[in-house]
C-alpha positions as CSV (number, residue, x, y, z in Angstrom):
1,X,-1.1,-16.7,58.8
2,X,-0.4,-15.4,62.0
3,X,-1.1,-11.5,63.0
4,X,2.8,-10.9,63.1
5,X,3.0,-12.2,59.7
6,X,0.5,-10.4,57.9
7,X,1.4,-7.3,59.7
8,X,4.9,-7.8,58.1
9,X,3.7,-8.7,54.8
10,X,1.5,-5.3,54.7
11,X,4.5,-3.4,55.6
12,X,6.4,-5.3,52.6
13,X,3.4,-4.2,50.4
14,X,3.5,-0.5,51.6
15,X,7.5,-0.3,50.7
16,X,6.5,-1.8,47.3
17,X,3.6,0.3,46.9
18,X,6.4,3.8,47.7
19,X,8.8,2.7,44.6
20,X,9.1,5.3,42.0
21,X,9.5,4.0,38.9
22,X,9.4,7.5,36.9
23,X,12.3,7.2,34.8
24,X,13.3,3.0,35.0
25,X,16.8,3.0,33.4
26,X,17.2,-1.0,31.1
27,X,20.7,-1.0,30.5
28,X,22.3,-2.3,26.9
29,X,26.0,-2.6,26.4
30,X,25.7,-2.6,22.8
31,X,25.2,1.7,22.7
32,X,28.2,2.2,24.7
33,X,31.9,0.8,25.0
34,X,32.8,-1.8,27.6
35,X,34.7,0.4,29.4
36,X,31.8,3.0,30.1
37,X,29.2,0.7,30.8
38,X,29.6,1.1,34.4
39,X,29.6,4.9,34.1
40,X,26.4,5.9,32.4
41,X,24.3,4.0,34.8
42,X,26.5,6.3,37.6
43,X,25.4,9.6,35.6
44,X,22.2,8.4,34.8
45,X,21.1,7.9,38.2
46,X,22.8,11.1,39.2
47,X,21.0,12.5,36.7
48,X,17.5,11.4,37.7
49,X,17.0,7.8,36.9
50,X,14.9,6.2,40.0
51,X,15.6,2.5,39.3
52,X,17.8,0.3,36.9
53,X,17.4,-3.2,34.9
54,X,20.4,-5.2,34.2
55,X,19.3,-6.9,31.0
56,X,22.0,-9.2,29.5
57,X,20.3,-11.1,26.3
58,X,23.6,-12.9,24.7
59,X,26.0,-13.3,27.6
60,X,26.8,-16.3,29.3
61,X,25.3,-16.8,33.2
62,X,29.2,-16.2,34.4
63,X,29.1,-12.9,32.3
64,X,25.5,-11.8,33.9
65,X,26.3,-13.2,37.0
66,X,29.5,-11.0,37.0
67,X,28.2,-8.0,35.6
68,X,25.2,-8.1,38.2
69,X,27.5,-8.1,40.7
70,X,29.3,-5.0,39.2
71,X,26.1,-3.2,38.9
72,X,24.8,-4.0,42.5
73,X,27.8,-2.8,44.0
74,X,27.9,0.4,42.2
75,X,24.6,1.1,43.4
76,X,25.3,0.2,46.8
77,X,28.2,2.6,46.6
78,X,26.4,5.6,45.6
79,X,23.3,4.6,48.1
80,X,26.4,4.8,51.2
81,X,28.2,8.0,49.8
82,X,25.0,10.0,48.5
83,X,22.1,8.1,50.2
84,X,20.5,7.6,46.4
85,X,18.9,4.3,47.1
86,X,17.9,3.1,43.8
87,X,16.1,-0.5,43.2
88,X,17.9,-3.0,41.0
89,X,16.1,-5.4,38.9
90,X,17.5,-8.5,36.6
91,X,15.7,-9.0,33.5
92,X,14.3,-12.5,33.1
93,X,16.8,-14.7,35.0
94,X,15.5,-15.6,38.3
95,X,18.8,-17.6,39.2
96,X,20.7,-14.3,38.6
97,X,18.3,-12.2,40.9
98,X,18.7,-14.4,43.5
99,X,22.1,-15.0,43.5
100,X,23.2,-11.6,44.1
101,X,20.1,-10.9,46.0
102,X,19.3,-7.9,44.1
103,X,15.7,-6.2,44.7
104,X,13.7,-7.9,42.1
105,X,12.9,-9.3,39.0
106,X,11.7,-8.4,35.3
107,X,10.1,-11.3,33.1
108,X,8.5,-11.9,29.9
109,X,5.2,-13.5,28.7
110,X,8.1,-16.3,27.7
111,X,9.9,-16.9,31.5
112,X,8.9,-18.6,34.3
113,X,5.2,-18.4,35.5
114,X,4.5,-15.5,37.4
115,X,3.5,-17.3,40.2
116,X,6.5,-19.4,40.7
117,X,9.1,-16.2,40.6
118,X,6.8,-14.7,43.2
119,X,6.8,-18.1,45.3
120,X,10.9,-18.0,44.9
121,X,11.5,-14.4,45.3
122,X,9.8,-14.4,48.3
123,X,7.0,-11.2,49.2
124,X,10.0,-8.5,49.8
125,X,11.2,-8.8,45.9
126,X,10.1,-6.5,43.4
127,X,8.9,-8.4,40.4
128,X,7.5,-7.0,36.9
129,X,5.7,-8.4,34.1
130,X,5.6,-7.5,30.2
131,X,1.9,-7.2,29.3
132,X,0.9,-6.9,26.1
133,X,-3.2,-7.7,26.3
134,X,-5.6,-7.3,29.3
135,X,-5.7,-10.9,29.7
136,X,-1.5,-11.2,30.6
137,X,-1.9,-8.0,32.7
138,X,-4.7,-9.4,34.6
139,X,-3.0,-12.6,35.1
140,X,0.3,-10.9,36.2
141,X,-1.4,-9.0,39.2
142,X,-3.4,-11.9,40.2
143,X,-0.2,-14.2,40.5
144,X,2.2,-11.8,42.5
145,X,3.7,-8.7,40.2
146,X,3.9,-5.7,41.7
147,X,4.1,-3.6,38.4
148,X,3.6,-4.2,34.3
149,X,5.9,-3.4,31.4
150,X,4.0,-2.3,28.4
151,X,5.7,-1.3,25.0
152,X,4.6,1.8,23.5
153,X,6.4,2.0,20.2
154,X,8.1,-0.5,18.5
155,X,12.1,-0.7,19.2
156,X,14.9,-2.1,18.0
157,X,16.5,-3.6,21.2
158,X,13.5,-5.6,21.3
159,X,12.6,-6.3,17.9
160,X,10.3,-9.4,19.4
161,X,7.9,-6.9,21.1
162,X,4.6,-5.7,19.9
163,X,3.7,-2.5,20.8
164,X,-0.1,-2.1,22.2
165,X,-2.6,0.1,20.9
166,X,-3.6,3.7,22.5
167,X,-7.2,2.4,23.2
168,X,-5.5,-1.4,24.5
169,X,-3.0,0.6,27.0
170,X,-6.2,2.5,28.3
171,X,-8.2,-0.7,28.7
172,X,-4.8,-2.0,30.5
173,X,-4.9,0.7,32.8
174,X,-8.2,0.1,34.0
175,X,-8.5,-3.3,34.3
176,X,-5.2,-3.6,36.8
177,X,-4.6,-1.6,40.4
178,X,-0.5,-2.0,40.1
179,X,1.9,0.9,38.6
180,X,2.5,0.8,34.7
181,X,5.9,1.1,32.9
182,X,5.8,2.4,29.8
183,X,8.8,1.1,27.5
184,X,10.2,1.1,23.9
185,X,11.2,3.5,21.7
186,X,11.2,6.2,23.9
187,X,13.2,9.3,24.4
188,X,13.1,12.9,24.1
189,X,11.2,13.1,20.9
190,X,8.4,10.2,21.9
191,X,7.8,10.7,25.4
192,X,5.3,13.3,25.1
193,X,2.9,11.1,23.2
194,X,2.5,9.3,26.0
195,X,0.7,12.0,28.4
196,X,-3.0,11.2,29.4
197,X,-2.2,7.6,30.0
198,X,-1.9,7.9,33.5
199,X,1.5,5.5,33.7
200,X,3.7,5.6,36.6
201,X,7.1,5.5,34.7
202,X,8.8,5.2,31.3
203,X,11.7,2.9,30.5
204,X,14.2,4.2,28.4
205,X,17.4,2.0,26.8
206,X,19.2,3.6,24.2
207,X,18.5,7.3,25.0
208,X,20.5,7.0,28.3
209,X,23.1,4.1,27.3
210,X,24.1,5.9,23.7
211,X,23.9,9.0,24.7
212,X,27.0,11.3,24.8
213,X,26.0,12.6,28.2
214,X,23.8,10.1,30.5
215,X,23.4,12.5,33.3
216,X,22.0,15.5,30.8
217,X,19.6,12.7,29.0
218,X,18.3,11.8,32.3
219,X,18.0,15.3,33.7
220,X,16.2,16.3,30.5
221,X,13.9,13.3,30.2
222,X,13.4,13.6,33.8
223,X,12.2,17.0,33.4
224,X,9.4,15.8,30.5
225,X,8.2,13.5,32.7
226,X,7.6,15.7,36.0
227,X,5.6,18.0,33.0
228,X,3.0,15.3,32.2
């Protein structure tokens, strides 16, 4: 590796390393209509939200592929009218991420290996991992990911998910350097169980995409987590 080259692969680390994931917005069209889909990630991130997920579990790779599109554009938008420059992730499909050449990518213990989705996304790309032991978290930051995904409570929009022990998300914590999302089941009610874990962020689904108001749910979850 040359001296130019690392030098630009540590300032690609430091970028990384400056990503707030605070309040990390997974979208689900199934708590809002079709036609307001587009809208509550707008007043979420208006609201507070400091990074999105476009996760799409039952549509075809034309629908994603489509929808990823309409995401990635709306947050260009806002990042050229407001200069909110929010990351956008695709949940689990590598082809998807890198055909609109979003900022990263979310998988599961079930995806592609770690390592290959690092080797195809390149240094630049954001990528997270689900964790649910020491063992996958360990792994995950050995073979490129830049942050973990761990569920806290159990959750209907991801019935498959186990969620981890108080004591296991401790040991988690110390036995990996890179930020750690909390995610499932939380909202306004939950969050607060989570202080003392020393996380870097919560994912929230259904609070923000069923919520009457997406901007107020993001403003007042927002404010919960700046408490802890």
């Amino acid at each position: 590796m040359t001296e130019e080259t690392a030098e630009y692969m540590a300032s690609k680390k430091l970028k990384k390393q400056k990503i707030d994931y605070s309040l990390y917005l997974v979208t689900d069209r199934s708590f809002c209509p079709p036609d307001k889909f587009l809208h509550q990630i707008e007043q979420a991130v208006l609201g507070g939200v400091s990074i999105v997920q476009l996760r799409e579990k039952d549509a075809s790779s034309l629908e994603f592929y489509n929808r990823a599109v309409e995401v990635s554009n709306l947050l260009k938008n806002m990042c050229s009218v407001s200069g909110l420059k929010i990351p956008f992730l695709i949940n689990d499909r590598l082809d998807i991420a890198l055909a609109v050449d979003c900022d990263g990518l979310h998988i599961g213990q079930e995806d592609l290996p770690v390592s290959v989705c690092r080797r195809l996304l390149g240094p630049d790309k954001i990528l997270g991992v689900s964790a649910g032991s020491v063992e996958e978290a360990v792994l995950a930051e050995k073979e490129g990911a830049d942050y973990l995904g761990v569920v806290a409570f159990s959750t209907g929009t991801k019935p498959e998910a186990v969620e981890v022990s108080l004591e296991m998300f401790k040991e988690i914590r110390e036995a990996v350097s890179i930020p750690i999302v909390a995610i499932g089941g939380i909202n306004l009610e939950t969050i607060s169980l989570l202080s003392g874990l020393r996380i870097d962020g919560v994912a929230v689904v259904s609070a923000i995409m069923g919520s009457e108001d997406a901007k107020e749910a993001a403003e007042k979850l927002s404010n919960l987590i700046e408490s802890f």
